[in-house]
C-alpha positions as CSV (number, residue, x, y, z in Angstrom):
1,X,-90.3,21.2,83.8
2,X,-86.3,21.5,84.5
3,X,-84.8,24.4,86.2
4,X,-84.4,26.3,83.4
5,X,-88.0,25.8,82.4
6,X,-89.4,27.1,85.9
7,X,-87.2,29.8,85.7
8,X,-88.9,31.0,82.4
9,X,-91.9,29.8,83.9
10,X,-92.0,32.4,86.9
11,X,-90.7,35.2,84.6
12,X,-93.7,34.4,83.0
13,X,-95.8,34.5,85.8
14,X,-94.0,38.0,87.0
15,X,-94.8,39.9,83.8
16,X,-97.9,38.8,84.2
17,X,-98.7,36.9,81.4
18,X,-99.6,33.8,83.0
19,X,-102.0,34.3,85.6
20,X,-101.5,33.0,89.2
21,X,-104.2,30.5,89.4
22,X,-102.5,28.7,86.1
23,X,-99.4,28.9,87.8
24,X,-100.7,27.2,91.2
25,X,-102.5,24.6,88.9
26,X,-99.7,23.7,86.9
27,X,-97.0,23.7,89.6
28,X,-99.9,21.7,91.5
29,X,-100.0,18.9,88.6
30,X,-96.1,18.2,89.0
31,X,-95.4,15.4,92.1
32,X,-96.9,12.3,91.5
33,X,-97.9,11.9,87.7
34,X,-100.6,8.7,87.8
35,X,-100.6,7.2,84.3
36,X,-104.0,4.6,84.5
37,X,-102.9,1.7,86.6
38,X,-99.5,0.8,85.8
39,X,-97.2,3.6,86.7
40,X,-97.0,7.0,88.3
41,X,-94.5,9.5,87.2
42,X,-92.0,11.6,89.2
43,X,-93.2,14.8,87.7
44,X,-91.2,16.7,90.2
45,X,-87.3,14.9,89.5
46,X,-86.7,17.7,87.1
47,X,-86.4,20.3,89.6
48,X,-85.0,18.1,92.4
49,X,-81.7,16.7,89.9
50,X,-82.0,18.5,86.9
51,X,-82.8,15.7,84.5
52,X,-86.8,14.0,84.7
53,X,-87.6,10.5,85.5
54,X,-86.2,8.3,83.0
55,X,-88.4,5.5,81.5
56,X,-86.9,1.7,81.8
57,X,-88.6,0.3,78.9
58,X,-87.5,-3.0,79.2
59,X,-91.0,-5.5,79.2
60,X,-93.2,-2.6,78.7
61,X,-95.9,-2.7,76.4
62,X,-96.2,0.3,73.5
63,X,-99.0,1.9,74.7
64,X,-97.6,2.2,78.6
65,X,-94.5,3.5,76.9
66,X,-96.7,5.8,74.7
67,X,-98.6,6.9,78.1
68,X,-95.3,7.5,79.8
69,X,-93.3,9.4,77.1
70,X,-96.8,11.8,76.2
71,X,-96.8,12.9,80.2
72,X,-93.2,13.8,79.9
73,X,-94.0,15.8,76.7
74,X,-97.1,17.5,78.3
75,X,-94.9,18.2,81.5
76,X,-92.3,20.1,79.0
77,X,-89.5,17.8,80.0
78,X,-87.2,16.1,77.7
79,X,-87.4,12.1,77.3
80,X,-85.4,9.1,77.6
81,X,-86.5,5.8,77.5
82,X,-84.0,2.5,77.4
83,X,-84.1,-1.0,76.5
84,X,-87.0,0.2,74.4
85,X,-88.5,-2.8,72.0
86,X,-88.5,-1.4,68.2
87,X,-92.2,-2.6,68.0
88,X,-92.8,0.4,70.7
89,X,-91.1,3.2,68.3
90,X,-94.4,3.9,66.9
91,X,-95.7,4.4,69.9
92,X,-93.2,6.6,71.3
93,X,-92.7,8.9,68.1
94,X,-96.4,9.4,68.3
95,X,-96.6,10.9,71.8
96,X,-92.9,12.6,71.0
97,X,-93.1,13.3,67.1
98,X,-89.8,15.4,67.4
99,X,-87.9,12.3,69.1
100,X,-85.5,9.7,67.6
101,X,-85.2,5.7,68.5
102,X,-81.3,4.1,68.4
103,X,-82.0,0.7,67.8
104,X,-78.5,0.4,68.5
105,X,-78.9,1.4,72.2
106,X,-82.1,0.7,72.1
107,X,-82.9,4.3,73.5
108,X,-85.4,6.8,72.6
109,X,-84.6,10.2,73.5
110,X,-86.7,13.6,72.7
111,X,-85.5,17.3,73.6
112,X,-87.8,19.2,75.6
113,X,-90.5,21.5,74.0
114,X,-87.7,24.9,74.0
115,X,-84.9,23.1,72.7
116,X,-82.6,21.2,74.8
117,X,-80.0,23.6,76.9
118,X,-76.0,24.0,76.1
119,X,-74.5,20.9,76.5
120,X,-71.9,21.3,79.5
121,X,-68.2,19.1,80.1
122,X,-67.1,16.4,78.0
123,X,-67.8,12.8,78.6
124,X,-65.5,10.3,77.0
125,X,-67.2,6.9,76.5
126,X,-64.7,4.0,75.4
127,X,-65.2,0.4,74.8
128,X,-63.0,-2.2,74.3
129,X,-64.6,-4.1,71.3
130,X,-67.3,-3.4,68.3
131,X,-69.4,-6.1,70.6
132,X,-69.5,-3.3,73.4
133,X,-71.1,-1.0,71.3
134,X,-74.8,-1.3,72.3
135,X,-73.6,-0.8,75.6
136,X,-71.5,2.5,75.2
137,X,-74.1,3.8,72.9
138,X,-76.5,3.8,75.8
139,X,-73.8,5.7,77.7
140,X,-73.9,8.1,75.2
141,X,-77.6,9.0,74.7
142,X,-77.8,9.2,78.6
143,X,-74.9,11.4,78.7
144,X,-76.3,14.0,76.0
145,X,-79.9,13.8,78.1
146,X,-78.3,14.6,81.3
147,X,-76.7,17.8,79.7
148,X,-73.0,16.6,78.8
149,X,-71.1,16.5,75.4
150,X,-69.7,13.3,74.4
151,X,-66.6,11.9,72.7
152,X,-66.6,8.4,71.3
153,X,-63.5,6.3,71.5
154,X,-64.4,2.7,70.4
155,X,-62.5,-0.5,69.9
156,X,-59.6,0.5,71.7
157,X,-59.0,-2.6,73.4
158,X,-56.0,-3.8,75.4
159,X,-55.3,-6.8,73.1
160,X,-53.8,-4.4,70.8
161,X,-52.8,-1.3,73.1
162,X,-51.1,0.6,70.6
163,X,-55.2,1.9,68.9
164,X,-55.8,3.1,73.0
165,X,-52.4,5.3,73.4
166,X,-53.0,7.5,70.4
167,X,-55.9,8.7,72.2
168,X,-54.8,9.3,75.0
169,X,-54.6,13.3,74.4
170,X,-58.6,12.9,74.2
171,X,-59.1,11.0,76.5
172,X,-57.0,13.2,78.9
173,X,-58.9,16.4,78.0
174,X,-62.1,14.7,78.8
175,X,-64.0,16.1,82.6
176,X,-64.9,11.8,83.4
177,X,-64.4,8.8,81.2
178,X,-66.9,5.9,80.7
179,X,-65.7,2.4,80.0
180,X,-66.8,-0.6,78.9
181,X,-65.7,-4.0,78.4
182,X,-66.0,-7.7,78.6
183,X,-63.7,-10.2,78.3
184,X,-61.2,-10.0,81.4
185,X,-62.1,-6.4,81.7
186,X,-58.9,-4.7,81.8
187,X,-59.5,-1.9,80.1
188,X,-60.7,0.5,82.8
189,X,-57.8,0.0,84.6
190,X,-55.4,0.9,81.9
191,X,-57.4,3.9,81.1
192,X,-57.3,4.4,84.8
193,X,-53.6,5.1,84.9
194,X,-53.6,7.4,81.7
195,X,-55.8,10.0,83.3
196,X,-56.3,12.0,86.2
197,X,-60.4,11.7,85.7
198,X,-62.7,10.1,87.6
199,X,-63.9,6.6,85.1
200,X,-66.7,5.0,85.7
201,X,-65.9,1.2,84.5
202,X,-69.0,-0.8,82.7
203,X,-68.6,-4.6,82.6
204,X,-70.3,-6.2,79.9
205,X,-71.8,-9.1,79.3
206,X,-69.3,-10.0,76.3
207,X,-66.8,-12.9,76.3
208,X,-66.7,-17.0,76.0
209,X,-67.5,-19.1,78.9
210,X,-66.2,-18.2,81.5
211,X,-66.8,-14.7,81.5
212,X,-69.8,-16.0,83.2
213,X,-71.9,-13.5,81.4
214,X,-69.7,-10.3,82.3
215,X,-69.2,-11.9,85.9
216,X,-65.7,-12.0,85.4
217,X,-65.1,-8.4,84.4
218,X,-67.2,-7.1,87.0
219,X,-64.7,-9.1,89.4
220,X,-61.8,-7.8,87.7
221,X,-63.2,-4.1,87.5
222,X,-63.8,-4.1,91.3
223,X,-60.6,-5.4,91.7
224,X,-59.3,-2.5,89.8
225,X,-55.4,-1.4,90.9
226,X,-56.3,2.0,89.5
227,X,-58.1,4.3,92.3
228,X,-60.4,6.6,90.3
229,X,-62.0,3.4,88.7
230,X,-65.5,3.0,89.9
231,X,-67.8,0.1,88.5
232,X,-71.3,0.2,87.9
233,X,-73.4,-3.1,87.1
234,X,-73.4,-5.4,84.2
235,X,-74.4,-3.8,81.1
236,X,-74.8,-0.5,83.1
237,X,-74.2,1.7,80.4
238,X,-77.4,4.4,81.9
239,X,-76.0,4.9,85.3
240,X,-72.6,5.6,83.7
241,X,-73.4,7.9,81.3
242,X,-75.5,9.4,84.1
243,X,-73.1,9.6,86.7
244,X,-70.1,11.3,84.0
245,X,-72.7,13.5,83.1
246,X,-73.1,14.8,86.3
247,X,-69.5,14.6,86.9
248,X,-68.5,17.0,83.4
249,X,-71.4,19.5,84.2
250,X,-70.0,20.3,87.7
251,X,-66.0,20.4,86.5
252,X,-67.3,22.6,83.8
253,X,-69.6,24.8,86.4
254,X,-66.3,24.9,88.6
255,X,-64.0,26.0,85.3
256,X,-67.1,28.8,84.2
257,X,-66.1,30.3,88.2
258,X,-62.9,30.4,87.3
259,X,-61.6,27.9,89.8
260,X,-60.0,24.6,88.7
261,X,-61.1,20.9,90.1
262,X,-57.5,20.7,91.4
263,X,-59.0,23.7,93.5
264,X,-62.0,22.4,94.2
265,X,-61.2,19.4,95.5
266,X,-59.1,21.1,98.3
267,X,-61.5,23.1,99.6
């Protein structure tokens, strides 16, 4: 149950067409969500951020990710799961018939039971190379969860930067910008200085040798001569998407007042 959801919820409740005790029982069943002996659920996160618990799937078995994804239904929350295993689709579609599994991201993302709500700001997600993709895609389905629209500018690296400058109209019109690449990891910074945005850089684990596994972007990212660059970890692409999510719903909150982020940031 998201804030939209309780909202409806306590109208509900006010007409009278849910009955108090319901209401105390099912409010009661939100905290700590116990799923057998392997997990328990923030039922309340919803409320407290706006966007449930999301679901690491990485080593989890297909019935603890089946569990996990049918108490999120049965809360009336939306779903994400990443790193998901295809051999746990089955699973997952099961407990959330009307959700969809990206093997490319390896997400699995369902809408909650009235719909998913307007999606608010626009997130650009880049990426340097067709190799990044997997991670930027991951930006992207966690992005749309957390309530954002999303613009996809891929393969856009600074090896040829000619394919990054036509964009940059998009990429300027965008409320945060998330970036990933491997190699020497460059490409954040360059974006960086094209926009006044806050990016959110994403080293990857993409590159020959010694890229040490994304190692040496990550360096070169937190070395970043550009000052709205912040890095999240290797492979990140969750908490980026996340974080310019959250970034794009409060510039367009601040835009729907009527006052501009220039304005809002010298209050």
């Amino acid at each position: 149950m998201d804030a939209r959801a309780l909202r409806e919820f306590l109208e509900l409740v006010k007409a009278g067409e849910i009955a108090i005790e319901d209401a105390v029982r099912r409010l009661g069943e939100l905290p700590v969500q116990q799923i057998a002996e392997f997990a328990q659920l923030d039922g309340e996160r919803a409320l407290r951020m706006g966007v449930p618990e999301v679901v690491y799937g990485e080593r989890k078995r297909p019935e603890q990710i089946g569990a996990l994804v049918a108490r999120l239904v049965s809360l009336g929350q939306a779903v994400l799961v990443t790193r998901m295993a295809p051999e746990a689709e089955a699973a997952a579609l099961a407990a959330a018939p009307t959700g969809r599994y990206d093997p490319i991201s390896r997400t699995f993302s369902a809408p909650p039971p009235g719909g998913p709500p307007p999606r608010e700001g626009l997130v650009a997600v880049v990426c340097a190379g067709t190799t990044d993709i997997p991670i930027a895609e991951e930006a992207c389905a966690t992005a749309q969860v957390v309530g954002a629209q999303v613009e996809r500018l891929y393969d856009v690296g600074v090896s040829g930067l000619h394919r990054l400058l036509r964009h940059a109209p998009a990429l300027r019109q965008a409320d945060a910008v998330v970036v990933c690449a491997g190699m020497e990891g460059a490409l954040p910074s360059v974006v960086g200085g094209l926009v006044a945005r806050p990016v959110i850089a994403v080293p990857t684990s993409v590159g020959y040798g010694a890229s040490l596994g994304g190692m040496a972007a990550l360096l070169a990212m937190l070395n970043s001569c550009a000052a709205n660059v912040s890095v999240v970890n290797i492979d990140n692409g969750f908490s980026a998407g996340f974080v310019a999510a959250l970034i794009a719903r409060q510039s367009h909150a601040a835009r729907a007042e009527g006052e501009g982020p220039r304005e809002a940031r010298t209050r």
